[in-house]
PDB file of the backbone (N, CA, C, O) and the ligand in Angstrom, with CONECT records:
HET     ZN  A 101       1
ATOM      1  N   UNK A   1       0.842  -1.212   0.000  1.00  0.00           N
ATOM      2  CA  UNK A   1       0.000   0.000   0.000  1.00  0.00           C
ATOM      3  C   UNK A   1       0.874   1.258   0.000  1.00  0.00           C
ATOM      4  O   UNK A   1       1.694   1.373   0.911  1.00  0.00           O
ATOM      5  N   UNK A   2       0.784   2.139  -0.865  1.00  0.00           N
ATOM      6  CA  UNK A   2       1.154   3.457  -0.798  1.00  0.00           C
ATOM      7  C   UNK A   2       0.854   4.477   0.427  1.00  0.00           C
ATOM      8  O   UNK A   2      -0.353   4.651   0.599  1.00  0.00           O
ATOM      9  N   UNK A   3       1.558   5.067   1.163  1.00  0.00           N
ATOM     10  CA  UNK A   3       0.970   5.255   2.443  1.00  0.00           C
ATOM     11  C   UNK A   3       1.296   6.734   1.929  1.00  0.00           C
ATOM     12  O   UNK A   3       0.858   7.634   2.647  1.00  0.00           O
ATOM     13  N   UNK A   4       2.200   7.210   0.467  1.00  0.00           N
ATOM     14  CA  UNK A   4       2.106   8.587   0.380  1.00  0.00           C
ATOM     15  C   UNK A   4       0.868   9.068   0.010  1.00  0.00           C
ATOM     16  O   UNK A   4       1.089   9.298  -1.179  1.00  0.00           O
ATOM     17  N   UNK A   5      -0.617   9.471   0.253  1.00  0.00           N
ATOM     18  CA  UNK A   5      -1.121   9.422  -0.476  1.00  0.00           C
ATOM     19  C   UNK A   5      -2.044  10.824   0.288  1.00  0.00           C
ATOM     20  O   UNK A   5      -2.144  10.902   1.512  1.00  0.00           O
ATOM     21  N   UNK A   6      -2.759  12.018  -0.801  1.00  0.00           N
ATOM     22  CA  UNK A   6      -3.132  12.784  -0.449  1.00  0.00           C
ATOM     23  C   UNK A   6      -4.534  13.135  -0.290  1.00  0.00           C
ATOM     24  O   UNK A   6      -5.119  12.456  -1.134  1.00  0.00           O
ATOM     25  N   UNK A   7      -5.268  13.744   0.260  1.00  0.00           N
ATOM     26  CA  UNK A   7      -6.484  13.604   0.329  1.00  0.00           C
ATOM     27  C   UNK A   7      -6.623  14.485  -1.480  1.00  0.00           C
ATOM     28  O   UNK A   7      -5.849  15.415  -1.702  1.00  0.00           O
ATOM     29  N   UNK A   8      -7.475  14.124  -2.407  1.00  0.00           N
ATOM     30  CA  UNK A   8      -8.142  14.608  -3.387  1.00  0.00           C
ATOM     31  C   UNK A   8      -9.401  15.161  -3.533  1.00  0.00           C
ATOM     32  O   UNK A   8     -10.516  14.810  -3.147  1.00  0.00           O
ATOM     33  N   UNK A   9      -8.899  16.304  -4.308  1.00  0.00           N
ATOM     34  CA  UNK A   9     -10.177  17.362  -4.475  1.00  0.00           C
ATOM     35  C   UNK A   9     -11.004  16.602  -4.977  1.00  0.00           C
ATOM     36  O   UNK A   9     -10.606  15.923  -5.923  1.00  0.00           O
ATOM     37  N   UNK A  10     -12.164  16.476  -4.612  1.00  0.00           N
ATOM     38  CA  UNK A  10     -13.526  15.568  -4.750  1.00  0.00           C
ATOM     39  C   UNK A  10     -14.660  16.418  -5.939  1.00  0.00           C
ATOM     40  O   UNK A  10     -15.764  15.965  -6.239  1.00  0.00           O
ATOM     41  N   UNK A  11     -14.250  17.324  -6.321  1.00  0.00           N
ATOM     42  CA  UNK A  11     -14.777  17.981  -7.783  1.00  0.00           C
ATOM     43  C   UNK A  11     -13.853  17.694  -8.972  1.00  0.00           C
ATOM     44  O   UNK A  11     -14.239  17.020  -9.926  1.00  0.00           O
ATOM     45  N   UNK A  12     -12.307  18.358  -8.871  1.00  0.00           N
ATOM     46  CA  UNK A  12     -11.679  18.074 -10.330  1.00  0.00           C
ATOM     47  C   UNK A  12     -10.430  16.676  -9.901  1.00  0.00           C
ATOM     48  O   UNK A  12      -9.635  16.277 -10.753  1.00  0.00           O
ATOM     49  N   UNK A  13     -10.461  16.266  -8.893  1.00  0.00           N
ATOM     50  CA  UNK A  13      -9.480  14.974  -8.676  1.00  0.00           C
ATOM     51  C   UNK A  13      -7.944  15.864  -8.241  1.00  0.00           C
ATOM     52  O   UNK A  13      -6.951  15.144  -8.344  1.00  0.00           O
ATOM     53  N   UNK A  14      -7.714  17.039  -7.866  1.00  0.00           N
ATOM     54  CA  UNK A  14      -6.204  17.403  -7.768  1.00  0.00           C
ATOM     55  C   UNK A  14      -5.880  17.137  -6.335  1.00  0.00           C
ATOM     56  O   UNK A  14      -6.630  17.361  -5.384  1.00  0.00           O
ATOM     57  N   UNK A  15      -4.358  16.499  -6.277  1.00  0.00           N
ATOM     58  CA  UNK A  15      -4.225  16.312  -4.734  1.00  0.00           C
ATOM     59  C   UNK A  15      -3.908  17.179  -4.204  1.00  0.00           C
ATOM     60  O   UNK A  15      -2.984  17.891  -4.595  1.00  0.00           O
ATOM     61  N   UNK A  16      -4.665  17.411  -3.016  1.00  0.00           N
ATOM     62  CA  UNK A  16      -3.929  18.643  -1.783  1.00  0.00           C
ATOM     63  C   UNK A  16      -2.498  18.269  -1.266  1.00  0.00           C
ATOM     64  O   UNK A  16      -2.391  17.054  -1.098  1.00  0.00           O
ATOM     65  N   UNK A  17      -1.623  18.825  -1.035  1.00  0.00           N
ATOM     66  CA  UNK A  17      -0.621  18.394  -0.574  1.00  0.00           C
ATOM     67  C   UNK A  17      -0.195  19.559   0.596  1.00  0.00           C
ATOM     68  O   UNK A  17       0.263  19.179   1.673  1.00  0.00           O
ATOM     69  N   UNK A  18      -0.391  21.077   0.287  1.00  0.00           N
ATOM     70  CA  UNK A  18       0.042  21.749   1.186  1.00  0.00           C
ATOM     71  C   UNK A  18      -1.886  22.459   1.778  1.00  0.00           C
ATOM     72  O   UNK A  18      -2.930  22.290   1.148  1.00  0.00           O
ATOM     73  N   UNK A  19      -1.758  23.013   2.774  1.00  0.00           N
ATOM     74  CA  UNK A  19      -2.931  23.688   3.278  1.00  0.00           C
ATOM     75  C   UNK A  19      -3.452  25.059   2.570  1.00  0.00           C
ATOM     76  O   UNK A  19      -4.578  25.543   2.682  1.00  0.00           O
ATOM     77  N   UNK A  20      -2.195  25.641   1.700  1.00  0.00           N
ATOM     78  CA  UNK A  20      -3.401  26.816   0.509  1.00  0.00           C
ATOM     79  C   UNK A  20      -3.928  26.073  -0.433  1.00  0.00           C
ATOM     80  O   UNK A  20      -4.598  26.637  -1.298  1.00  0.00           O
ATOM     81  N   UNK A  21      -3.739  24.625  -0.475  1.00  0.00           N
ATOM     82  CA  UNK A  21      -4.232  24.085  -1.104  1.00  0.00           C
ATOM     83  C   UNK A  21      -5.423  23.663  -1.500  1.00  0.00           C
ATOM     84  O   UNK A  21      -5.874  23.361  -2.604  1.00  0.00           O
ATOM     85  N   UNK A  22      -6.039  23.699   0.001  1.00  0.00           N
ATOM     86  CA  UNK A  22      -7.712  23.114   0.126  1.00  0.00           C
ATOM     87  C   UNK A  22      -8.512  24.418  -0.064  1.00  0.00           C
ATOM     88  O   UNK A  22      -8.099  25.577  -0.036  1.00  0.00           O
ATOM     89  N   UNK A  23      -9.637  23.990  -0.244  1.00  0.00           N
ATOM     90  CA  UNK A  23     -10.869  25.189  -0.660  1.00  0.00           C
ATOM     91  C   UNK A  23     -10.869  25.670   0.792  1.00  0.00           C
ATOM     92  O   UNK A  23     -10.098  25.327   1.688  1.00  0.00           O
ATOM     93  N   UNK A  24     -11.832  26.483   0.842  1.00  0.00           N
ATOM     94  CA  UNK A  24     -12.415  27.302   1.542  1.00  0.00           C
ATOM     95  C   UNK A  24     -14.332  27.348   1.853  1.00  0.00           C
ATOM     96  O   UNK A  24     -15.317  27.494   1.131  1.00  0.00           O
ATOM     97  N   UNK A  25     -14.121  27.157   3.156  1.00  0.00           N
ATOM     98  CA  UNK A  25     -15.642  27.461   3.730  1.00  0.00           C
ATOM     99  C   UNK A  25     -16.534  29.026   3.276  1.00  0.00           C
ATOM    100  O   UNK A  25     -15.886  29.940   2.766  1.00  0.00           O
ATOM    101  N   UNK A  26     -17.624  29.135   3.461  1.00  0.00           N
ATOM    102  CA  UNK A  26     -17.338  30.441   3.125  1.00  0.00           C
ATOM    103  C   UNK A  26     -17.415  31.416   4.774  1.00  0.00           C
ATOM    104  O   UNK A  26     -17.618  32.604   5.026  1.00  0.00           O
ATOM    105  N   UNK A  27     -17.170  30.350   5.520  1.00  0.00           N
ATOM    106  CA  UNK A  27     -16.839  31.516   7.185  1.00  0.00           C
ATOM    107  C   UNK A  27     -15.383  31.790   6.904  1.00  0.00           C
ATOM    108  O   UNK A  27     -14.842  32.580   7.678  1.00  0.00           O
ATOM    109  N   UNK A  28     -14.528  31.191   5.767  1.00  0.00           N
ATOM    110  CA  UNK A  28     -13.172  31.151   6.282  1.00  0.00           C
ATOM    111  C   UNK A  28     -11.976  30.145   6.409  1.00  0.00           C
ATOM    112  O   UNK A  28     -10.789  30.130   6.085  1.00  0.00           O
ATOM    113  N   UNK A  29     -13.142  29.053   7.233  1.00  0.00           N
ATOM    114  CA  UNK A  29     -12.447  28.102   7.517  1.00  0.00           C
ATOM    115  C   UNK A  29     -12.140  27.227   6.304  1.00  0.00           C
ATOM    116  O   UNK A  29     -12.866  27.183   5.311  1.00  0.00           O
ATOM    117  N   UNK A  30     -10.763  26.384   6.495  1.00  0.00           N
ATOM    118  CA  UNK A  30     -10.700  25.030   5.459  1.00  0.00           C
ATOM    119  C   UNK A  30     -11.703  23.969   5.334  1.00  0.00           C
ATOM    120  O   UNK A  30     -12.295  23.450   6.280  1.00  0.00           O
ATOM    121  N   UNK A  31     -11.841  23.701   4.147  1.00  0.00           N
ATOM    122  CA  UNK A  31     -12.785  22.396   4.000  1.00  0.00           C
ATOM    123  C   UNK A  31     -11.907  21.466   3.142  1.00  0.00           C
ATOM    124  O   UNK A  31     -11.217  21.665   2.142  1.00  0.00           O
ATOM    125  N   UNK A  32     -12.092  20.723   3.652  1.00  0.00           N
ATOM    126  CA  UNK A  32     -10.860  19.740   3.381  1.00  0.00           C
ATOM    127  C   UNK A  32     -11.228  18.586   2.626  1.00  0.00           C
ATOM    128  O   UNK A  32     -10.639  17.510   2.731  1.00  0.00           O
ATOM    129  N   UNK A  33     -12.647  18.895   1.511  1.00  0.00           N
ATOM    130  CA  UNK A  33     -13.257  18.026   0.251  1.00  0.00           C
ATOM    131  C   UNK A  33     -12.543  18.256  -0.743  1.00  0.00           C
ATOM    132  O   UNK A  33     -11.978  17.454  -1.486  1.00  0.00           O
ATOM    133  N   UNK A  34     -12.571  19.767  -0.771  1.00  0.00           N
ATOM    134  CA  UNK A  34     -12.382  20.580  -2.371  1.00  0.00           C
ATOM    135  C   UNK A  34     -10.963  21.450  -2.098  1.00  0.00           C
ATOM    136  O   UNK A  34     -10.550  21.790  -0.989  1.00  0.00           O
ATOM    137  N   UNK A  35     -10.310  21.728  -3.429  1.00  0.00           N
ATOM    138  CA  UNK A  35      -9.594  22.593  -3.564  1.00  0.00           C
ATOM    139  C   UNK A  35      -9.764  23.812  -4.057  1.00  0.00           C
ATOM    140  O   UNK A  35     -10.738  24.241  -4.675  1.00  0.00           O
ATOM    141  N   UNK A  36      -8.388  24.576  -3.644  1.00  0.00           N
ATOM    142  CA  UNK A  36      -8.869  26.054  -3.565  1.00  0.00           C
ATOM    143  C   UNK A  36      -9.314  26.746  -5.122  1.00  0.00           C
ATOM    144  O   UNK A  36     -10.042  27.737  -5.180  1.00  0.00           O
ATOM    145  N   UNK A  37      -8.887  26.221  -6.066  1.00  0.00           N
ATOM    146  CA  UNK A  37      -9.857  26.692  -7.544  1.00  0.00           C
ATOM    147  C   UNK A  37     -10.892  26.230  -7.481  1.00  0.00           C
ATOM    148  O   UNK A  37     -11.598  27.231  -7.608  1.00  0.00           O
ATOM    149  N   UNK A  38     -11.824  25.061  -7.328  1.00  0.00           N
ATOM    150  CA  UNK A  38     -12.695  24.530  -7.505  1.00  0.00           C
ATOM    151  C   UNK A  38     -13.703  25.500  -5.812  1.00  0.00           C
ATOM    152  O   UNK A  38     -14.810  25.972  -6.071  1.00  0.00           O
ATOM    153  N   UNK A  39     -13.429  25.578  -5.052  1.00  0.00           N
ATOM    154  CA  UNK A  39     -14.014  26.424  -3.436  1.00  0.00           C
ATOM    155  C   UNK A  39     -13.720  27.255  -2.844  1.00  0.00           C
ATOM    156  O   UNK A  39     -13.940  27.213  -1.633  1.00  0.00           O
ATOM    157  N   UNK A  40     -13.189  28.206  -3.334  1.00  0.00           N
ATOM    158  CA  UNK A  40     -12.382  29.834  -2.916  1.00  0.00           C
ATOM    159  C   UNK A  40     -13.170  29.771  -1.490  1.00  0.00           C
ATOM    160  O   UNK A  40     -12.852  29.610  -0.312  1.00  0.00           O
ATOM    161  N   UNK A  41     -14.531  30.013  -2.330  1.00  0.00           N
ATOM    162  CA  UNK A  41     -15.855  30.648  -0.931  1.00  0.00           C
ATOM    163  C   UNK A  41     -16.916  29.588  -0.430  1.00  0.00           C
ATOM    164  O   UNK A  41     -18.107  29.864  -0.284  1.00  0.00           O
ATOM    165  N   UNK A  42     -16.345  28.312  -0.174  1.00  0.00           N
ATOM    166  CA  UNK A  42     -17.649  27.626   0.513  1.00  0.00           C
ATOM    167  C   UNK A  42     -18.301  26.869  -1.083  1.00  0.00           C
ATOM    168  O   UNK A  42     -18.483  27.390  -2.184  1.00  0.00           O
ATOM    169  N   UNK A  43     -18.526  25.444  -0.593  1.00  0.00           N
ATOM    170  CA  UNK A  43     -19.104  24.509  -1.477  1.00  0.00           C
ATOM    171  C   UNK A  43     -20.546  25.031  -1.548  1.00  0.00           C
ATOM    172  O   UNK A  43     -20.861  24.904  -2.731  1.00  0.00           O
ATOM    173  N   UNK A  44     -21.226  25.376  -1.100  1.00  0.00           N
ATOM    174  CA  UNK A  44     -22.314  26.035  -1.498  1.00  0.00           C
ATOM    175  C   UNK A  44     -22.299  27.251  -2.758  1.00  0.00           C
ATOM    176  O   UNK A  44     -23.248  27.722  -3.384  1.00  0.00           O
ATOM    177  N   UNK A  45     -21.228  27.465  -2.825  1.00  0.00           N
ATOM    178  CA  UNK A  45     -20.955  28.351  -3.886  1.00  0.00           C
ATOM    179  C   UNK A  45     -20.308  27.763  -5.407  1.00  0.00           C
ATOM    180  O   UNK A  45     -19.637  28.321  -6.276  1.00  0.00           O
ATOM    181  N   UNK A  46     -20.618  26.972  -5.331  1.00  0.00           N
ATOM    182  CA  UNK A  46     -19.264  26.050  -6.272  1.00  0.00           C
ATOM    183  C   UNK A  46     -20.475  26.020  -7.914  1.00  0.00           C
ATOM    184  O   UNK A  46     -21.487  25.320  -7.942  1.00  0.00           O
ATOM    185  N   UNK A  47     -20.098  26.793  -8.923  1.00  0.00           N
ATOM    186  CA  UNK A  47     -20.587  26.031  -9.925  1.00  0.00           C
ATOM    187  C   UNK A  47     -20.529  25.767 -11.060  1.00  0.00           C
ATOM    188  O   UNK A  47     -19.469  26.265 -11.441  1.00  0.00           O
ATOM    189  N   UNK A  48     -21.031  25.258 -11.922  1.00  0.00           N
ATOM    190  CA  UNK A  48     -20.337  25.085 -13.271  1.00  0.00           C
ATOM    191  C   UNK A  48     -20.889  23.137 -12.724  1.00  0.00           C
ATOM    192  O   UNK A  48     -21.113  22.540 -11.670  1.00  0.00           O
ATOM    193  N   UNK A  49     -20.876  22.726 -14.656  1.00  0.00           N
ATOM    194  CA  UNK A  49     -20.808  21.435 -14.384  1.00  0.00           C
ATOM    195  C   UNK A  49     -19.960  20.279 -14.923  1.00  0.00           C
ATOM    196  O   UNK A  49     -18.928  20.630 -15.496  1.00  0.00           O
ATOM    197  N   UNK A  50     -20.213  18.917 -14.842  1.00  0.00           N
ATOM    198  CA  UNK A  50     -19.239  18.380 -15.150  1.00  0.00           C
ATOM    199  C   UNK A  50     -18.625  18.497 -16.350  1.00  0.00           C
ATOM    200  O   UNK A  50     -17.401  18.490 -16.477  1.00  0.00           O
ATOM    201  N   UNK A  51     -19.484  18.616 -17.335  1.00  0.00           N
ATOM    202  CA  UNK A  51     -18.705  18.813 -18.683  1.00  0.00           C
ATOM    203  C   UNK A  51     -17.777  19.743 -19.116  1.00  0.00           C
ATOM    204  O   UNK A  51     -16.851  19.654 -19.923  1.00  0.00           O
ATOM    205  N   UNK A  52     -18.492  21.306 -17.945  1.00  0.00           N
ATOM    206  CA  UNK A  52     -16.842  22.191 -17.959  1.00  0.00           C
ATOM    207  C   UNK A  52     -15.872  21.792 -17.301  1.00  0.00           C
ATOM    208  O   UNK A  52     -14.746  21.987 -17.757  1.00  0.00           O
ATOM    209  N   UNK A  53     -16.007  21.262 -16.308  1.00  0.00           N
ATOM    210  CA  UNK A  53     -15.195  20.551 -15.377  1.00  0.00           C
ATOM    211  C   UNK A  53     -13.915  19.624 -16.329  1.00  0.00           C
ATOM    212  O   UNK A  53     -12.733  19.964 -16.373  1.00  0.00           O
ATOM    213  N   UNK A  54     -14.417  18.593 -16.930  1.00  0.00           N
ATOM    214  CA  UNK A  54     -14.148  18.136 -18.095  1.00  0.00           C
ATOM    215  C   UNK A  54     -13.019  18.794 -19.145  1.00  0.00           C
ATOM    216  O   UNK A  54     -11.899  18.463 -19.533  1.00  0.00           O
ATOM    217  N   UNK A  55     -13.738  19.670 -19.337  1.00  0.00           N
ATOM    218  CA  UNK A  55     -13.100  20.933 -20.425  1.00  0.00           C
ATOM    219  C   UNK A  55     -11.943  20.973 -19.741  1.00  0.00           C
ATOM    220  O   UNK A  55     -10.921  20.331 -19.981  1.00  0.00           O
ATOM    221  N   UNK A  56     -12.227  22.098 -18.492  1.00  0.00           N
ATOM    222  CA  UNK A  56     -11.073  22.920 -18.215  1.00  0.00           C
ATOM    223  C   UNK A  56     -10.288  22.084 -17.691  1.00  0.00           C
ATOM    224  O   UNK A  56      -9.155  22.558 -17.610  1.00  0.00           O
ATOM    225  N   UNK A  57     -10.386  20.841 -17.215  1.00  0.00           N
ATOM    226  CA  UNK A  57      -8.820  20.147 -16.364  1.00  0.00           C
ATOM    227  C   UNK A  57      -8.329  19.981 -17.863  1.00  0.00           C
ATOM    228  O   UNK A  57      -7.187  20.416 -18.009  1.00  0.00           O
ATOM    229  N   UNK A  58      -8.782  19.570 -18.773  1.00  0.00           N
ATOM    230  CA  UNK A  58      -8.618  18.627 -19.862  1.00  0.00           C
ATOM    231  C   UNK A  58      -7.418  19.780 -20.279  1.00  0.00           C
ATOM    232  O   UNK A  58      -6.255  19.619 -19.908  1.00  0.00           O
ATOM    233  N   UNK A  59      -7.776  20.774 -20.965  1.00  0.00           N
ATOM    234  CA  UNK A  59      -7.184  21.732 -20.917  1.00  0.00           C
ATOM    235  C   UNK A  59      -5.702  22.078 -20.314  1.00  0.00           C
ATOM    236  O   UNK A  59      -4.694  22.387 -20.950  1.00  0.00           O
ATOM    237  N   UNK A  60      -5.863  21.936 -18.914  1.00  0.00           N
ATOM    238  CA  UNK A  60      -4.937  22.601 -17.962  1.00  0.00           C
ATOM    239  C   UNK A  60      -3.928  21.101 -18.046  1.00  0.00           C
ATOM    240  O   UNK A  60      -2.784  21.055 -18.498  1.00  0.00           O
ATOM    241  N   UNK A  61      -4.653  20.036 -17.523  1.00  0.00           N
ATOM    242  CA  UNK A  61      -3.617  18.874 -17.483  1.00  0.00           C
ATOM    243  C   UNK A  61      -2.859  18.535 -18.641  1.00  0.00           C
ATOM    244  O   UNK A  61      -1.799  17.938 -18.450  1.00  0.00           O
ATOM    245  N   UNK A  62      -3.144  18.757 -19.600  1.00  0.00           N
ATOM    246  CA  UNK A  62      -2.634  19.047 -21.400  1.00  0.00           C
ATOM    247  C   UNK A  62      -1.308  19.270 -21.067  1.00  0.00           C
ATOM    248  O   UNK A  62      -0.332  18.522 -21.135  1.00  0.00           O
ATOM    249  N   UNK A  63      -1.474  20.864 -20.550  1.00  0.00           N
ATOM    250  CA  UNK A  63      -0.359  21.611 -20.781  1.00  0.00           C
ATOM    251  C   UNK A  63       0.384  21.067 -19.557  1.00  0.00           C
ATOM    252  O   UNK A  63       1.536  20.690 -19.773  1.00  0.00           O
ATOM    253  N   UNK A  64      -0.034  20.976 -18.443  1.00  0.00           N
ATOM    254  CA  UNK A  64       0.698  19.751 -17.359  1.00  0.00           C
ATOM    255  C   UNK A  64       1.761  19.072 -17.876  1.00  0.00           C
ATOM    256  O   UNK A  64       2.934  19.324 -17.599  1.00  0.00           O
ATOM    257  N   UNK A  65       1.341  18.118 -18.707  1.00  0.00           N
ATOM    258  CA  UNK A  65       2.099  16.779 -19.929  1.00  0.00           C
ATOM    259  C   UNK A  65       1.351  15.678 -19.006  1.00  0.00           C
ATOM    260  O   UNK A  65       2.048  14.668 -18.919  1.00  0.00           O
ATOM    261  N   UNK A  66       0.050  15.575 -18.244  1.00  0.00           N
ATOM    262  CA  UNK A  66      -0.177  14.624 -17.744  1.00  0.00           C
ATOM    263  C   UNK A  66      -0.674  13.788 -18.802  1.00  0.00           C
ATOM    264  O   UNK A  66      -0.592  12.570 -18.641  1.00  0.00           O
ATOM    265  N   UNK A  67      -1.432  14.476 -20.396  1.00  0.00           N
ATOM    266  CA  UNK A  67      -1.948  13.454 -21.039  1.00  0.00           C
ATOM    267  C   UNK A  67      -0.969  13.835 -22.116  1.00  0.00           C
ATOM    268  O   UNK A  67      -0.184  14.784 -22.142  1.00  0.00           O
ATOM    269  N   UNK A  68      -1.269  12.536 -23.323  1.00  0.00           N
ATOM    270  CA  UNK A  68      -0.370  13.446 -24.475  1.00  0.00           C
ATOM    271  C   UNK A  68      -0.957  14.465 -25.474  1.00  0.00           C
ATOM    272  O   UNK A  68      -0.272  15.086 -26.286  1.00  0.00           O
ATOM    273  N   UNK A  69      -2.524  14.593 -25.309  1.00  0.00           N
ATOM    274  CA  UNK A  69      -2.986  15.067 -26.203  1.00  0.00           C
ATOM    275  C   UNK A  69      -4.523  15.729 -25.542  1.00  0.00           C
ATOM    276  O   UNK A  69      -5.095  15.085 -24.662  1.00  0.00           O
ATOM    277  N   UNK A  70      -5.041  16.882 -25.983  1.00  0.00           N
ATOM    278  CA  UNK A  70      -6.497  16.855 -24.725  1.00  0.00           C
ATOM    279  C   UNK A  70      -7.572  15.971 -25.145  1.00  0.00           C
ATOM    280  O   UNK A  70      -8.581  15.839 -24.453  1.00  0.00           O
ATOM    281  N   UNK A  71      -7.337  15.112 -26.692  1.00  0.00           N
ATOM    282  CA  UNK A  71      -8.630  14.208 -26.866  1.00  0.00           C
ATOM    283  C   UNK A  71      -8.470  12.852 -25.652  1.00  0.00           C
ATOM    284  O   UNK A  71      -9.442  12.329 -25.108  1.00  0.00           O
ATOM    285  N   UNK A  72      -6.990  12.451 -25.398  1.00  0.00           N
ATOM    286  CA  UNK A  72      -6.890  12.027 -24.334  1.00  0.00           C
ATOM    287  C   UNK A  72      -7.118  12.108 -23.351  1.00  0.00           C
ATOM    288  O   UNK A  72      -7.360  11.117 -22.663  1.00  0.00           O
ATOM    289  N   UNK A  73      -7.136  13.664 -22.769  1.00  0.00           N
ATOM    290  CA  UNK A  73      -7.436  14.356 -21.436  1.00  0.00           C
ATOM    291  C   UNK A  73      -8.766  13.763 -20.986  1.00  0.00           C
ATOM    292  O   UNK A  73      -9.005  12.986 -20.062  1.00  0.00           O
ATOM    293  N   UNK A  74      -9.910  14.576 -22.264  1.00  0.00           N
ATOM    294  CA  UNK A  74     -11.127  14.378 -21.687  1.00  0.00           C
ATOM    295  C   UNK A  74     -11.588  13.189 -21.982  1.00  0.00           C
ATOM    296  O   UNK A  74     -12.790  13.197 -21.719  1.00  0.00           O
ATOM    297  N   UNK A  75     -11.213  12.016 -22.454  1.00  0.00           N
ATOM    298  CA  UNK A  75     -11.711  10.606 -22.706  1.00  0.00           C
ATOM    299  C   UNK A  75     -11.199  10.318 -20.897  1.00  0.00           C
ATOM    300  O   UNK A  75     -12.016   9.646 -20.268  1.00  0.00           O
ATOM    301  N   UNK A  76     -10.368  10.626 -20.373  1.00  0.00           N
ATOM    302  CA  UNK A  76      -9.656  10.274 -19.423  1.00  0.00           C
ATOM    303  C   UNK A  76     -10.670  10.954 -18.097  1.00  0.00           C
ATOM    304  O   UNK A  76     -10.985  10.223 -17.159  1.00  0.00           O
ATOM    305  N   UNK A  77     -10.978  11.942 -18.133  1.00  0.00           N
ATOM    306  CA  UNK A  77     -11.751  12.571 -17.468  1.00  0.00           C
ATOM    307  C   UNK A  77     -12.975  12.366 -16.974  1.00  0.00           C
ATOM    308  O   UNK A  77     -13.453  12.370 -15.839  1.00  0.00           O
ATOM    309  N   UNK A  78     -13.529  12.124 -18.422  1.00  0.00           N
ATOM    310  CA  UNK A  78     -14.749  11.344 -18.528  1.00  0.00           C
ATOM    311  C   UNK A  78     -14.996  10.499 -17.348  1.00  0.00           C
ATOM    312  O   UNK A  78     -15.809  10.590 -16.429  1.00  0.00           O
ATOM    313  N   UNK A  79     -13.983   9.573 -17.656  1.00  0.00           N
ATOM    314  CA  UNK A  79     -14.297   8.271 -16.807  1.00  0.00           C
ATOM    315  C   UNK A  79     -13.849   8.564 -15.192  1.00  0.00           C
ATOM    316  O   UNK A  79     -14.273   8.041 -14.161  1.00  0.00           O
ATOM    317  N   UNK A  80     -12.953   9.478 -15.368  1.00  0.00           N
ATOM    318  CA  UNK A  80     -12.731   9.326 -13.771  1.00  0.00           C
ATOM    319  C   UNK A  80     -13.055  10.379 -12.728  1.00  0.00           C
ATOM    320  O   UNK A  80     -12.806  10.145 -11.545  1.00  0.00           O
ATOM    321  N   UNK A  81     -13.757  11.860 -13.220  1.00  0.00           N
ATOM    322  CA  UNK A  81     -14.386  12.711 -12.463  1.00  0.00           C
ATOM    323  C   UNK A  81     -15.813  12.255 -12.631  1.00  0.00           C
ATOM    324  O   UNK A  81     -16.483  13.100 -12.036  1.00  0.00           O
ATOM    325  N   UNK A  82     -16.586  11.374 -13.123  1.00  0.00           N
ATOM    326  CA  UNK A  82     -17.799  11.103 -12.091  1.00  0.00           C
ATOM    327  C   UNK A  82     -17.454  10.262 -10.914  1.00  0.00           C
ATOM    328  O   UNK A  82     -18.344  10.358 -10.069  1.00  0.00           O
ATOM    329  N   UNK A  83     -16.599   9.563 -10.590  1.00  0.00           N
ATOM    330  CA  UNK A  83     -16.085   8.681  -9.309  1.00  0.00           C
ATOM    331  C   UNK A  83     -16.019   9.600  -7.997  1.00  0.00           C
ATOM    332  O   UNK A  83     -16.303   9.184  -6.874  1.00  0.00           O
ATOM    333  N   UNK A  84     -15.534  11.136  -8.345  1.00  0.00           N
ATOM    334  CA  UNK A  84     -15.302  12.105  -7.064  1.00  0.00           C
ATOM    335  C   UNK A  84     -17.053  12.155  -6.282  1.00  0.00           C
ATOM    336  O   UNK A  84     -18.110  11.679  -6.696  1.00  0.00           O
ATOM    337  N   UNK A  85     -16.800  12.781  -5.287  1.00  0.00           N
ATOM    338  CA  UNK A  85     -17.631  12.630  -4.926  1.00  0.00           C
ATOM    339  C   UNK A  85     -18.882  13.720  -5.045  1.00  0.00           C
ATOM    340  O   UNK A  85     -20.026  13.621  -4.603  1.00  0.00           O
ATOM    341  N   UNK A  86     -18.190  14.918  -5.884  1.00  0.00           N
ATOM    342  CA  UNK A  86     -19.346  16.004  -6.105  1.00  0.00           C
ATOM    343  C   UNK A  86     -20.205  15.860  -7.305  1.00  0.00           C
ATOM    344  O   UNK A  86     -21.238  16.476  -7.566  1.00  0.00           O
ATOM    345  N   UNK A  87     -19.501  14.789  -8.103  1.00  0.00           N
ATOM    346  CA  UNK A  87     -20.076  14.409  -9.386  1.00  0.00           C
ATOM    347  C   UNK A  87     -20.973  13.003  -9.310  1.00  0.00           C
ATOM    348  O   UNK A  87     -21.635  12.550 -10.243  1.00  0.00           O
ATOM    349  N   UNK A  88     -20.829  12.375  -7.874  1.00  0.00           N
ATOM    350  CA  UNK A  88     -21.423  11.006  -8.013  1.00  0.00           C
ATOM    351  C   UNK A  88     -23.111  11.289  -7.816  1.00  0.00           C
ATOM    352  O   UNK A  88     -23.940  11.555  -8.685  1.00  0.00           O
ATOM    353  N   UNK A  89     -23.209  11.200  -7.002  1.00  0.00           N
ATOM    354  CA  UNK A  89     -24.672  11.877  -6.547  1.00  0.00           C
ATOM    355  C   UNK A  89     -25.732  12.071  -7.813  1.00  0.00           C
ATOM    356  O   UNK A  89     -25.578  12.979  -8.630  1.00  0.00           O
ATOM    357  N   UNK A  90     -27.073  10.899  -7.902  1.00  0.00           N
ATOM    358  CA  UNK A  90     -27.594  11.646  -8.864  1.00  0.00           C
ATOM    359  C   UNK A  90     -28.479  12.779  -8.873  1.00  0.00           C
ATOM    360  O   UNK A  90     -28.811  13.295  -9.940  1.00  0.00           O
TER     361      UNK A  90
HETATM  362 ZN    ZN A 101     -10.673  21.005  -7.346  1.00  0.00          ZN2+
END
């Protein structure tokens, strides 16, 4: 078992690793589901849906080099941001 392992933003899948990392409540406090692009101000505030969701990692992880190409990205996406947990829920 990998014991390095980080809690993940539960909207776009990115791991938290440091504490500006996690979103934000909107009192302030950390919430420690989401990260800070995806929850600046509190999950009640959060929106947009999966298919931009989709888009924009697809996009961003591109230029990352996590995929080789973004038709890759979002085939990749697809399948694995409905698993989080803000996307499971019907
Ligand atoms: Zn996120």
């Amino acid at each position: 078992m990998n014991t390095e392992t980080f809690p993940i933003c539960q909207s776009c899948g990115m791991p938290m690793r440091q504490d500006d990392q996690f979103g934000k409540n909107s009192d302030g406090t950390k919430n420690g589901d989401y990260c800070i692009y995806c929850c600046p101000n509190g999950p009640e505030h959060m929106e947009g849906t999966l298919e931009e969701m989709i888009a924009v990692c697809a996009k961003i992880e591109t230029q990352m080099g996590l995929h080789p190409d973004e038709e890759t990205a979002r085939t990749r996406l697809a399948q694995y941001l409905p698993t989080l947990a803000r996307w499971k829920k019907a």
